[in-house]
C-alpha positions as CSV (number, residue, x, y, z in Angstrom):
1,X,-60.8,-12.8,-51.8
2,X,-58.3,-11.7,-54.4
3,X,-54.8,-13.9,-54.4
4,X,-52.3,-11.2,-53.5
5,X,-50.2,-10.0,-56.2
6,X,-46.9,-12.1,-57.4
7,X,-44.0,-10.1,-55.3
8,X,-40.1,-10.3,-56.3
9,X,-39.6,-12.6,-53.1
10,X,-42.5,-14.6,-54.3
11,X,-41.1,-15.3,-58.2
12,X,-37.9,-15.4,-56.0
13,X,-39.2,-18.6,-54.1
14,X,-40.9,-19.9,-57.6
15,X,-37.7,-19.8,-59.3
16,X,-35.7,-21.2,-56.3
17,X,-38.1,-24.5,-56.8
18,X,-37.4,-24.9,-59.9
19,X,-33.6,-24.4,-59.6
20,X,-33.5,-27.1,-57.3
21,X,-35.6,-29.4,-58.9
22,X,-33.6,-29.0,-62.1
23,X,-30.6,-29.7,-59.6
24,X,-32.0,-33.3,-59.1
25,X,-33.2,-34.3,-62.4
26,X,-29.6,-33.6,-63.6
27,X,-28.5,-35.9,-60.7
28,X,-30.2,-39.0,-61.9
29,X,-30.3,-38.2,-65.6
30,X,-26.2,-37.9,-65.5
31,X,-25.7,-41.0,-63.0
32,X,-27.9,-43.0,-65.9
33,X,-25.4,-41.6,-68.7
34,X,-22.3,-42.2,-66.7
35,X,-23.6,-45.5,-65.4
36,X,-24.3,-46.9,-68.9
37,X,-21.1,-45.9,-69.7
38,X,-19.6,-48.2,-66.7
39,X,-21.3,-51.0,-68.1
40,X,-18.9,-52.6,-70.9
41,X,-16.8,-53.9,-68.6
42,X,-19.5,-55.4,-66.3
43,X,-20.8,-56.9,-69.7
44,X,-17.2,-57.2,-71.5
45,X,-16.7,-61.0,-69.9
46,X,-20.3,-62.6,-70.8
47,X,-20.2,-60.9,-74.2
48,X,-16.6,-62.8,-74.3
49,X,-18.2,-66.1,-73.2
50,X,-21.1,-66.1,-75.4
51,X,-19.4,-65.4,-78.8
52,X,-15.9,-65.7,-78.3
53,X,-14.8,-62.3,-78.9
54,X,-11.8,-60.5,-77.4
55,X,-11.8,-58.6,-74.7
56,X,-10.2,-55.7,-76.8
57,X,-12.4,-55.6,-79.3
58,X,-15.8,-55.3,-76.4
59,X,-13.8,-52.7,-74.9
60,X,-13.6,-50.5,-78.1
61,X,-17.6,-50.2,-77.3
62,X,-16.3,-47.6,-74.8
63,X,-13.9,-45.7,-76.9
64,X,-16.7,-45.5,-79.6
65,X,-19.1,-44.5,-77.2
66,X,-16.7,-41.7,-75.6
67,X,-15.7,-40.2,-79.3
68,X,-19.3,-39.8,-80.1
69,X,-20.0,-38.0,-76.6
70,X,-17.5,-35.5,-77.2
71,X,-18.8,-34.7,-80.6
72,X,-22.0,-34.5,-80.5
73,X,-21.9,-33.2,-76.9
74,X,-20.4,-30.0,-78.7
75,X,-23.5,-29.9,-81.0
76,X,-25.8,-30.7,-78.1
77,X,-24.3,-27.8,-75.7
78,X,-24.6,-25.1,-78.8
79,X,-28.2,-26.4,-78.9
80,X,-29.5,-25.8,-75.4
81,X,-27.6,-22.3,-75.4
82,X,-29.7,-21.5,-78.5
83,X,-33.1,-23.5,-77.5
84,X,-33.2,-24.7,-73.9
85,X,-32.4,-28.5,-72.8
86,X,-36.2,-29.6,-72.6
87,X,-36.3,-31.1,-75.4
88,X,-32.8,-33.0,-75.3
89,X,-33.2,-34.6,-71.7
90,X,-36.2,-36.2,-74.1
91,X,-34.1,-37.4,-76.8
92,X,-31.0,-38.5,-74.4
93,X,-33.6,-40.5,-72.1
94,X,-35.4,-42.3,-74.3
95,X,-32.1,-43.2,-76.4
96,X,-30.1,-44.2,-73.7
97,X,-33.4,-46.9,-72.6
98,X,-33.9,-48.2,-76.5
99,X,-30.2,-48.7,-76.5
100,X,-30.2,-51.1,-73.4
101,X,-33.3,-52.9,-74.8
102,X,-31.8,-53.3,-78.0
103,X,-28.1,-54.5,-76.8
104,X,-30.6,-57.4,-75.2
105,X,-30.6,-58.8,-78.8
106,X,-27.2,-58.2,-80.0
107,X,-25.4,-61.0,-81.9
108,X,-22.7,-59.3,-83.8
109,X,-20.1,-56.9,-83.1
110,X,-20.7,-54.2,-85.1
111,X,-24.1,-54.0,-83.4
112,X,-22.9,-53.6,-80.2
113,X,-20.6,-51.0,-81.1
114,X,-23.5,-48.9,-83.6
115,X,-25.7,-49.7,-80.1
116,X,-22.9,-47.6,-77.8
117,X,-22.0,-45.2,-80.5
118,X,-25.8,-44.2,-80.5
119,X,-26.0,-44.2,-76.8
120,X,-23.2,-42.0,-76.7
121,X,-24.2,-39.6,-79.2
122,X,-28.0,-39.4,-78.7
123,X,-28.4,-40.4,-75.3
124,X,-25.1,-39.2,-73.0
125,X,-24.2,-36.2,-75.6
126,X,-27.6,-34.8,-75.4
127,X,-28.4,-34.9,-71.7
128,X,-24.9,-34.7,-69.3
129,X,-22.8,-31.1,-70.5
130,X,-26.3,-29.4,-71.7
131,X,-28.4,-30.2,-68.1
132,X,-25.0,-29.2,-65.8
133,X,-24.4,-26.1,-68.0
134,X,-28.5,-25.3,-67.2
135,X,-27.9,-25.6,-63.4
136,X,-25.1,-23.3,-63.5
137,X,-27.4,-21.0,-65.5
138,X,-30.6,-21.1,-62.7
139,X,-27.7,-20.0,-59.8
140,X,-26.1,-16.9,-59.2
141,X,-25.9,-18.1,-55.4
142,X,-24.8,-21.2,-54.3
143,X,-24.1,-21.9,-57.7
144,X,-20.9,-24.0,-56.5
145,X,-22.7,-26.7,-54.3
146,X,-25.7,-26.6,-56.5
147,X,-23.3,-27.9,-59.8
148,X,-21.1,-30.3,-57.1
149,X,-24.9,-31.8,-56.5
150,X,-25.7,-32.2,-59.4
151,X,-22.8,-33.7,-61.3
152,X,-22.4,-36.2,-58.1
153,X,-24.8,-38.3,-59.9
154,X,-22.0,-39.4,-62.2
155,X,-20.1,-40.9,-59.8
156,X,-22.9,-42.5,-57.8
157,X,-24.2,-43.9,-61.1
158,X,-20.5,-45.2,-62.1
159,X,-20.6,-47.3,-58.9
160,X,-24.9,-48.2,-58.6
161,X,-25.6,-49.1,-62.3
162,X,-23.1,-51.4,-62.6
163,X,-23.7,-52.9,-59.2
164,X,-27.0,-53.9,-60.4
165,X,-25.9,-54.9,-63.6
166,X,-23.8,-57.7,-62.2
167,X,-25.9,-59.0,-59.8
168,X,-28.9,-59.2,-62.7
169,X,-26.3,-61.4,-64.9
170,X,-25.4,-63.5,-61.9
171,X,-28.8,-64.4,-61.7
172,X,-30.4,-64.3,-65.0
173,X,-27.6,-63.6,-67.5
174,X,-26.6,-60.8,-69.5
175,X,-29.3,-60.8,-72.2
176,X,-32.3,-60.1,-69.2
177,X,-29.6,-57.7,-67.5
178,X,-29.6,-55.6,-70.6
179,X,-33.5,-55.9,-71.2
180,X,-34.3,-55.3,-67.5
181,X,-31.9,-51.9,-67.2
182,X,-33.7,-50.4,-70.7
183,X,-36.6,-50.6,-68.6
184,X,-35.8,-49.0,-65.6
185,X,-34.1,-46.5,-67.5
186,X,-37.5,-45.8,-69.3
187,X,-39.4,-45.7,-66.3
188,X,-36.9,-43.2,-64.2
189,X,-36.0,-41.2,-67.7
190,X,-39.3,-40.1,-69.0
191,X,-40.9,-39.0,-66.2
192,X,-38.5,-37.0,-65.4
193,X,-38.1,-35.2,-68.4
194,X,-41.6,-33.7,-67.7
195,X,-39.9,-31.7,-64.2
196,X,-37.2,-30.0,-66.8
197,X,-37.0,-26.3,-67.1
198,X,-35.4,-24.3,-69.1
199,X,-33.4,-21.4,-67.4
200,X,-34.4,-18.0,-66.8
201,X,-32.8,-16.0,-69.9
202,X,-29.1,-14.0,-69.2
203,X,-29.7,-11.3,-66.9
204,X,-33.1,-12.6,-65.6
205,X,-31.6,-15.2,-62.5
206,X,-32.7,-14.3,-59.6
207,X,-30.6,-14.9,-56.6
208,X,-32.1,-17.5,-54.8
209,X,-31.7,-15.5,-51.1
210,X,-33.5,-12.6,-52.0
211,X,-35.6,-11.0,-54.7
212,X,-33.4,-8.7,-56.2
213,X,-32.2,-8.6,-59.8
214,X,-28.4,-9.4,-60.5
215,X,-26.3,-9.1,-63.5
216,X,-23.4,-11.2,-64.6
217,X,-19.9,-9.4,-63.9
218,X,-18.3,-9.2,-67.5
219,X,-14.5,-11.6,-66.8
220,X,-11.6,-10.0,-67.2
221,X,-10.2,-11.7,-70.3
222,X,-12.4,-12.8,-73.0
223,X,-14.1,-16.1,-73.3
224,X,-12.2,-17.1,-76.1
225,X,-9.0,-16.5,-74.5
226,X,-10.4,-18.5,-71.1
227,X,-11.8,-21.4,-73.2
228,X,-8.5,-21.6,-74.4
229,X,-7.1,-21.7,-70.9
230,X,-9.3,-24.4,-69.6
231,X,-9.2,-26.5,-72.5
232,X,-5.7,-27.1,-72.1
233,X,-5.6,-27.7,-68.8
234,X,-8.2,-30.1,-68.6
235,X,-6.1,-32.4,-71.3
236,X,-3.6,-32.9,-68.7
237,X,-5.9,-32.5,-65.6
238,X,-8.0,-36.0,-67.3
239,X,-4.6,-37.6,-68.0
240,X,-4.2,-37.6,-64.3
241,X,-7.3,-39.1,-63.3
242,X,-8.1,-41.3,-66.1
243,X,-4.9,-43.4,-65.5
244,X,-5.7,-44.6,-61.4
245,X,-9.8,-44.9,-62.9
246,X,-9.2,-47.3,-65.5
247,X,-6.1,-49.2,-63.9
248,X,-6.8,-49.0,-60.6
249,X,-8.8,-52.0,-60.4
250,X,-6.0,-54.2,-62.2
251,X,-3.3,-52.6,-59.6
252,X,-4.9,-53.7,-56.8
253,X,-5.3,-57.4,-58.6
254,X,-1.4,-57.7,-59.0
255,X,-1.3,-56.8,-55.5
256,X,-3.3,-60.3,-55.0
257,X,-6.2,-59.1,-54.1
258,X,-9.1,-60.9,-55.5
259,X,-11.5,-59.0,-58.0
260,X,-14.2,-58.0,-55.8
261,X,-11.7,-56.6,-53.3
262,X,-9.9,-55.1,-56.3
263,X,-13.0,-53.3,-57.8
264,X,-14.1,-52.2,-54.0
265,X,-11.1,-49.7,-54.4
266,X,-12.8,-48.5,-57.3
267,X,-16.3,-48.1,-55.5
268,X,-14.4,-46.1,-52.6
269,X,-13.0,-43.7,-55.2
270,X,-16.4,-43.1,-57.1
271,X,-18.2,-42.9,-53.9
272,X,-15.6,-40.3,-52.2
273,X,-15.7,-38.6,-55.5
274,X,-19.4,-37.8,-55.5
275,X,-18.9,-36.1,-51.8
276,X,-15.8,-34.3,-53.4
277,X,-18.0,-32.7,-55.3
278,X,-20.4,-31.4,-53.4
279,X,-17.5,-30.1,-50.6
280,X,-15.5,-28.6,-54.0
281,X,-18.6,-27.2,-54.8
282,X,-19.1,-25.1,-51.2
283,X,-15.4,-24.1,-51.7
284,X,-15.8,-22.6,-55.0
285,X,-18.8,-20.9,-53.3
286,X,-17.3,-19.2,-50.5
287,X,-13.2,-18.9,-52.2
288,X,-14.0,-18.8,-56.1
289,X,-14.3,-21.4,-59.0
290,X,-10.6,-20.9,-60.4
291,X,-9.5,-21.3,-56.6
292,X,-11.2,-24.3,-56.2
293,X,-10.1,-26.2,-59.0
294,X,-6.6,-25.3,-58.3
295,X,-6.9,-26.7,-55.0
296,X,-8.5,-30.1,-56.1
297,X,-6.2,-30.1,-58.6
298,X,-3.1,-29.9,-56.0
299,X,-4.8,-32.8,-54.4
300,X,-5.2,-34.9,-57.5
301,X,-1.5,-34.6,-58.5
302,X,-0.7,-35.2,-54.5
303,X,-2.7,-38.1,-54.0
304,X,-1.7,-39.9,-57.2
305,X,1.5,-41.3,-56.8
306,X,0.5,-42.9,-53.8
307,X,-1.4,-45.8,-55.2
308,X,1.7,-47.3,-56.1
309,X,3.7,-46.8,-52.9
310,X,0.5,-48.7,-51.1
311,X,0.5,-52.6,-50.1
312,X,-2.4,-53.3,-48.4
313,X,-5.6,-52.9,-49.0
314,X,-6.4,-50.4,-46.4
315,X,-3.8,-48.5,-47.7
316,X,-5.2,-48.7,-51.0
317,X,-8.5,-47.2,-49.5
318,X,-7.0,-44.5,-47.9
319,X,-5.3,-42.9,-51.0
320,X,-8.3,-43.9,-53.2
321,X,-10.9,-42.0,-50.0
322,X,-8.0,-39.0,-50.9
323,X,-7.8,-38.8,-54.3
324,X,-11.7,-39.4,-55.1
325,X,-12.4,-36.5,-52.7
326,X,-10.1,-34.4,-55.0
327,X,-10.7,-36.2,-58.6
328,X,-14.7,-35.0,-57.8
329,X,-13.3,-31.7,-56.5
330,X,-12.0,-31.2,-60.0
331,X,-15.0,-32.3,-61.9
332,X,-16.9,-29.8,-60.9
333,X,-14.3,-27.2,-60.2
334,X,-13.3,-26.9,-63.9
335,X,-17.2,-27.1,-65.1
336,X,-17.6,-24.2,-62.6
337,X,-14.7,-21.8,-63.5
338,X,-15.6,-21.6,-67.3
339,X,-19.2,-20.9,-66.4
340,X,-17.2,-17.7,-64.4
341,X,-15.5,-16.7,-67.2
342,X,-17.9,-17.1,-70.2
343,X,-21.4,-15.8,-70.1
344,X,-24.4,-18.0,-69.8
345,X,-25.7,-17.5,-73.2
346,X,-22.5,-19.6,-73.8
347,X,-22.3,-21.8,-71.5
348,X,-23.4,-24.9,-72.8
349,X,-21.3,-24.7,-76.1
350,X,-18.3,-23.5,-74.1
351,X,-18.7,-26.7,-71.3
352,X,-19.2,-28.9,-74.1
353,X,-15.9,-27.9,-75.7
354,X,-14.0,-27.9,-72.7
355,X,-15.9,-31.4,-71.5
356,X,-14.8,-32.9,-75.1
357,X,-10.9,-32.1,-74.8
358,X,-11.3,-33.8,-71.1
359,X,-12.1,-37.0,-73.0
360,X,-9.4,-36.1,-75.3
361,X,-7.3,-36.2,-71.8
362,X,-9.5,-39.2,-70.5
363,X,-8.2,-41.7,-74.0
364,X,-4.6,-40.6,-73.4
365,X,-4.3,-41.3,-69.5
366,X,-5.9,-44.8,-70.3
367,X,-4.0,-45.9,-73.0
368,X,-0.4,-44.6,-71.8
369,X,-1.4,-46.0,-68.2
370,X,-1.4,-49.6,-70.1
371,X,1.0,-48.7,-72.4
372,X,3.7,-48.0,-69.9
373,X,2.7,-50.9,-68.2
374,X,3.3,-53.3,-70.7
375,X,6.8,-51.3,-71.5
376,X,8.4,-51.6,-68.2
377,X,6.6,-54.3,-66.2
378,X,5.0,-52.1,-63.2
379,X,2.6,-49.4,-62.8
380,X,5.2,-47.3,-61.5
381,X,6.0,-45.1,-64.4
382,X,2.0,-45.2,-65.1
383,X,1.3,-43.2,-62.4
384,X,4.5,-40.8,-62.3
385,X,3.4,-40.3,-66.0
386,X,-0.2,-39.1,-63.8
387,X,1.7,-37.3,-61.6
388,X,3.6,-35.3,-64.2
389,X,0.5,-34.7,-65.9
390,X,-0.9,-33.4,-62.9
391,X,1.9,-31.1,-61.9
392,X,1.4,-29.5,-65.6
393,X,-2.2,-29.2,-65.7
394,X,-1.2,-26.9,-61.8
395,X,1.2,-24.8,-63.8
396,X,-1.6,-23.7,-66.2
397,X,-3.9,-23.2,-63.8
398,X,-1.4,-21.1,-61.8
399,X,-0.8,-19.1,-64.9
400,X,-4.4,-18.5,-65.7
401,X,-4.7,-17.4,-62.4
402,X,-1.9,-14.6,-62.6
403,X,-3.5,-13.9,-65.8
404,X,-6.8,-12.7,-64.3
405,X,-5.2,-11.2,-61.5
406,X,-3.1,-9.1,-64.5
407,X,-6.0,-8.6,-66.2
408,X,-8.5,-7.3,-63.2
409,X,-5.6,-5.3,-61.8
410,X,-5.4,-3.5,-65.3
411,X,-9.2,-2.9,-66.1
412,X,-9.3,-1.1,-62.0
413,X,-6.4,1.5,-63.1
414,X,-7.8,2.1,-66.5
415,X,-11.5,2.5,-64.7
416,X,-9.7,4.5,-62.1
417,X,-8.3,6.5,-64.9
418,X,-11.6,7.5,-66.7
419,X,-13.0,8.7,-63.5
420,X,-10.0,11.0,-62.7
């Protein structure tokens, strides 16, 4: 008997497989990226121990490694809009596992920081904005709770990799710890670069729910002009959260609470953050991208202030179970409304742009957290300084959003016009 002939529904249901498949590979390939990011500081006090080098100058491992993802990450996105990501989620994988084997055998500085830089640039660059601008590319349904799945894996790789981490140098030091991650990475990585697909070309997606053909809606303004847009909000929108990520921890220390408790704060934010993503994600679905990130972004700047007005740990947890909820709302949310406004043929060059001024926003809310710290004594101005930089980041948003409105409401009347 003759297999029946391949239907719309059935390339539909082909298509829809693959979607989701590429939805988890980008899962665990981002939670590796993030996670190795998250492990200088699990490393930063061994490292100390064993060669007697400054905290400071372990930490710059990060900076370096968060300066090469932003540039390269720009390369890497106009890549995958040109060629696909299939080969990149090979180059990032098997980067980011030589890396960890060969910061095993570090003995100078400058080779851990060469180590990071390449991890950064090879292995995190080439995998995290190029895969999450590919799932946005496979949906034209569900498109919102498909990207909040699939960039959750940063923030359940933030709090797992470095988990591990720790208890591996508890037990066997940091040298094994390093050796026995490159190896898992290798054996999770490769394997899965074999399940990546590259997206249907622009105009080809299918919508998952049915067979029929759809067409991206041109925006109303011009990508340009909404890259422009997002770009500057996100500098102030990563201010906001990068200040309670990176000093959180040392806030709830002063407190006198005892480092595990401390970092547990931290665990409750990344954890709450990877659900904020996916319930973000269902928001933008049903309400719109730009309306999404707005309204994680209200949270953000809401939620912020608070960690310094708390005195008890459970306090602590209940402004950290807020703010994570709305800090993953706006990961995704700001991801999702550029891939609105710019077609996909663009999208990985466009995310990668708009990803690379969030780190811009990331170094600023992390060094003025500590700097204003050290200036006055508390973390009080720290975190006003978030909440200002929260409040602006709205206003933009706001404005972008009167924009369109202005924009949509003029392209109807001149449409309206040519029919008359």
């Amino acid at each position: 008997m003759n297999a029946p002939p391949m239907t719309h529904a059935n390339t539909a249901i082909d298509r829809g497989r693959s979607a989701w498949m590429m939805v988890l590979v980008t899962f665990v390939l981002t939670g590796l990226c993030f996670g190795g990011f998250g492990l200088v500081g699990v490393f930063l006090k061994p490292l100390a121990v064993e060669f007697g080098w400054q905290r400071g100058q372990i930490a710059i491992a990060y900076t370096i490694a968060a300066a090469a993802t932003a540039v390269s990450g720009v390369v890497f996105g106009r890549f995958s809009d040109l060629y696909g990501v299939r080969v990149l989620a090979a180059v990032g994988g098997l980067t980011m596992a030589v890396c960890l084997l060969l910061l095993s055998q570090v003995t100078a500085l400058w080779q851990l920081y060469v180590l990071y830089g390449v991890f950064g640039a090879l292995g995190h660059g080439a995998i995290s904005v190029p895969l999450t601008a590919a799932v946005t590319n496979w949906f034209n349904v569900n498109r919102g709770i498909a990207t909040g799945i699939a960039t959750a894996g940063s923030a359940i790789g933030l709090g797992a990799v470095p988990l591990i981490a720790s208890a591996i140098i508890a037990d066997t030091g940091w040298r094994d710890a390093y050796l026995f991650l490159g190896v898992g990475y290798l054996a999770i990585a490769l394997p899965l670069v074999f399940l990546v697909r590259n997206p249907p070309k622009a105009g080809t997606t299918k919508q998952l729910s049915s067979g029929n053909r759809t067409q991206e809606a041109a925006a109303p303004i011009s990508p340009r002009e909404a890259l422009a847009w997002i770009c500057t909000a996100v500098i102030f929108c990563c201010v906001c959260m990068a200040v309670p990520m990176i000093h959180v921890v040392a806030l709830a220390s002063d407190l006198g609470f005892g480092i595990e408790r401390s970092a547990s704060v931290l665990t409750v934010f990344m954890l709450t953050g990877a659900l904020g993503r996916l319930v973000f994600g269902r928001i933008a679905d049903r309400y719109g991208a730009l309306q999404s990130y707005i309204l994680a972004s209200l949270g953000q700047t809401a939620f912020v202030f608070w960690f310094v007005q708390a005195s008890t740990l459970a306090s602590l947890y209940a402004v950290a179970i807020g703010f994570g909820l709305c800090f993953g709302g706006v990961m995704t949310g700001f991801l999702l409304t550029i891939r609105s406004l710019v077609p996909s043929r663009m999208a990985g060059t466009t995310m990668a742009l708009a990803s690379m001024f969030g780190w811009v926003g990331m170094g600023i809310g992390g060094f003025f957290g500590g700097f204003l710290f050290d200036w006055t004594g508390t973390y009080t101005a720290s975190f006003a300084g978030a909440a200002f930089a929260g409040t602006v980041n709205l206003a933009i948003l706001m404005s972008l959003f009167i924009r369109l409105n202005r924009a949509t409401r003029l392209r109807l009347d001149i449409a309206a016009l040519q029919k008359a």
